[in-house]
N, C-alpha and C positions, 0 to 999 in steps of 0.2 A: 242502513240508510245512505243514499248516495250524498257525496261532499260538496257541494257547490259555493264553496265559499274560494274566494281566487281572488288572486292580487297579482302588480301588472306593473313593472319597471323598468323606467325608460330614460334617456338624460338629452334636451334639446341641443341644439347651437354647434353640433358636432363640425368638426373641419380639423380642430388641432392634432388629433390624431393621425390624419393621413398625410399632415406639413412636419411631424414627426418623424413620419417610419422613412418617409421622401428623404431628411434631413439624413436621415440613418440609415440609411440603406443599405451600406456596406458594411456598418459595424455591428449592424440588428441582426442574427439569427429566426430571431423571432418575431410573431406581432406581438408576446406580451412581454417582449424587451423594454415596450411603449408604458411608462407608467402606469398611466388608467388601465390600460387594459391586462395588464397584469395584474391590479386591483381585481377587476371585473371578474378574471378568473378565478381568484381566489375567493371568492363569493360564491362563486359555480361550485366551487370543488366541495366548501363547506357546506352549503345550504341546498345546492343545485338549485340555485337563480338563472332565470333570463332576464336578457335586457336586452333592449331596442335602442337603438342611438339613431336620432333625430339629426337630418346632416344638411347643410349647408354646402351649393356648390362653391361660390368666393367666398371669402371674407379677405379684404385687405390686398396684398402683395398676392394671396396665392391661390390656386383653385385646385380643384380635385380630376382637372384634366392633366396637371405636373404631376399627378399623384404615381407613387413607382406602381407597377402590378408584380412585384417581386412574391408577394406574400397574399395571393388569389386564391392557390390551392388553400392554405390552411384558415383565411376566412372560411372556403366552405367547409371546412372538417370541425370548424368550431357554430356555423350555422344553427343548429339547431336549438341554441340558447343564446348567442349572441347574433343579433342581427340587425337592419339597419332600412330608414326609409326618408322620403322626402320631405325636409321641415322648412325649406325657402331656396329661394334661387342665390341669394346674401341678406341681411341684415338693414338694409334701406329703403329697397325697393316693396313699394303697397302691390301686395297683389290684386286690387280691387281696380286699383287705377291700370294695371297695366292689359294691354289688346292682346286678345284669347290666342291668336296664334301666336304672337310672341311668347305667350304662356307655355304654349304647346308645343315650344321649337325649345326652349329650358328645360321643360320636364323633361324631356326627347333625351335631348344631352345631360345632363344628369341620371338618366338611366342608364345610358350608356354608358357614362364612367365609371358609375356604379359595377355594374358589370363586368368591365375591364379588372376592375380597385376587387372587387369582394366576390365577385359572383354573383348572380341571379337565384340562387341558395339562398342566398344571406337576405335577401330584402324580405322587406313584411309588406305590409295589406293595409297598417294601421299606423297612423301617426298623429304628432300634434301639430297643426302647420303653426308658424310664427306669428304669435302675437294675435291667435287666433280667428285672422284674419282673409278670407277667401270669398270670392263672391261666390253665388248658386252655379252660376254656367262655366268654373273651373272645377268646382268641386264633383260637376257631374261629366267634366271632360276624364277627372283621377279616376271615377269608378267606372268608366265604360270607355277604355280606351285600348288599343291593340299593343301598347309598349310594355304597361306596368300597371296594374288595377291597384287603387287605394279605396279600401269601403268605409272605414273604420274612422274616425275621427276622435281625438279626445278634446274635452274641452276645458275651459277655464278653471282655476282652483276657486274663484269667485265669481259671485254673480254681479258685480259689476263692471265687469269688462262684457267685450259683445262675445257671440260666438258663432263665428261667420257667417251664415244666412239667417239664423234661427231668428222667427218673431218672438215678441214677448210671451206670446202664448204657449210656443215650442219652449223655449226655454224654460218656462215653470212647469213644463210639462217631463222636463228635465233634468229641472230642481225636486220636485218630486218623485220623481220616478228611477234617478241616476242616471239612466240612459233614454237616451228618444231617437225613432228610427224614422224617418223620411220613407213612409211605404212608398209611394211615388218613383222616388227617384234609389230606392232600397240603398240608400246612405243611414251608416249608422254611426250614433255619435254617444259619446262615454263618458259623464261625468269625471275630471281629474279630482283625486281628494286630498290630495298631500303635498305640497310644495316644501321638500327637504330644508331650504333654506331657509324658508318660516316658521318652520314649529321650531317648538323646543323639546330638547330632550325628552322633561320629564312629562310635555305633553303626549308625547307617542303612542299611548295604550289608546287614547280616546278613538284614533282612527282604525281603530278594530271593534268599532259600534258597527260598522259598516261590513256587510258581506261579501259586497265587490270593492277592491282596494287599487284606487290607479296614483302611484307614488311615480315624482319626477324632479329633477333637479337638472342643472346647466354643463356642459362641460367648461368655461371659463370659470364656476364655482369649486367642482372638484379637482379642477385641473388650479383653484388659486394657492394664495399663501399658505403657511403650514398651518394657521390657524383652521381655517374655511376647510382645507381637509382633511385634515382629522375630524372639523366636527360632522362632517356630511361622511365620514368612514364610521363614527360612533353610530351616527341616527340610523344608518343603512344596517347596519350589521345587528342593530336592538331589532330595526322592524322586522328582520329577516330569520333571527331568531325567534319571535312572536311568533310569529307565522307560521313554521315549522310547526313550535311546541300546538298551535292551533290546528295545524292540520289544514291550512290554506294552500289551493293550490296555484303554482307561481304559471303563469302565462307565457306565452312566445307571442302572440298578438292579442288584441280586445276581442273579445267575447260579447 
């Protein structure tokens, strides 16, 4: 009997890592010199986990155009399970509010850095934009555009936040159904089920009721205090053991 059971791991708000290896640049050999992502790998090596990092061009002081490209080649050699896509232009800015070319001129440059920073290897197809917030006529700029197609969308861990275009109708249709696909505009969008930072521990087994599993948490969470990661290193390494012993299979994009 074939296995269709699959889970899907990914961590928003990405930026600190590439104001890291920048920082590091001469004393890094490596990209899993970088905390997290030495984490990350040691996930891989155990369980052969992927994961998708959700990035951010600014935040703050720095952007991912300073970003060094020292370490290009080995983002692609590690591609295939670590990879990475478009989650905001920064942390302020409404995408709903802001004029489609200007939209189209960020996505542009963030692609491009991208590419310079990790390769065109490393990027995915699917991501969670921030604060799950996009109107229709960007999100149908991501999936039919000549730079970098994004089809996939994940969405909220609750149904009381919005989810970018969706009517109430799409949306229960998505509550139901886990996923719902815009045949129109063949955008497709992915129930989020697990928000690392809210469950608890000994809740963990419940979100394997579910046969499609999309788990996610922040990089300013696993990148905080010693508290906050250890406990998002515990919750990640139980699900991913589950999974395993279940026989789930772990994803590079949404399905």
């Amino acid at each position: 009997m074939e296995n269709n059971k699959t889970i899907h791991f990914s961590i928003d708000d990405c930026i600190e890592i590439f104001n890291d290896l920048t920082l590091n640049e001469k004393k890094y050999k490596s990209i899993f010199n970088n905390r997290l992502l030495n984490l990350l790998r040691k996930f891989h090596k155990k369980y052969n986990m992927k994961i998708s990092l959700y990035c951010f061009y600014e935040n703050n002081d720095f952007s991912i155009k300073k970003c060094t490209e020292k370490f290009r080649q080995e983002f692609i050699e590690n591609s295939d399970w670590l990879s990475f896509s478009f989650h905001q232009y920064n942390q302020k800015l409404d995408l709903n509010k802001m004029e489609i070319r200007d939209f189209k001129s960020k996505y542009k440059s963030f692609i491009e850095e991208m590419n310079r920073i990790v390769g065109l290897k490393s990027l995915n197809s699917t991501t969670r934009i921030d604060k799950f917030i996009c109107d229709k006529e960007k999100m149908e700029f991501l999936n039919n555009n000549n730079i970098y197609v994004i089809n996939t969308f994940l969405t909220a861990d609750s149904y009381d936040r919005p989810n970018y275009y969706l009517s109430k109708k799409e949306n229960n249709l998505l509550k139901n159904h886990k996923k719902y696909v815009d045949k129109e505009n063949r955008i497709k969008f992915i129930e989020t089920t697990c928000r690392l930072e809210n469950i608890e521990y000994r809740k963990i087994n419940s979100i394997f009721n579910n046969k499609n599993i999309t788990v996610f948490t922040h990089e300013w969470i696993i990148n905080g205090n010693l508290k906050s990661r250890i406990s998002i290193k515990l919750k990640l390494n139980k699900i991913l053991k589950m999974a395993k012993k279940q026989n789930y299979k772990i994803l590079r994009e949404g399905e």
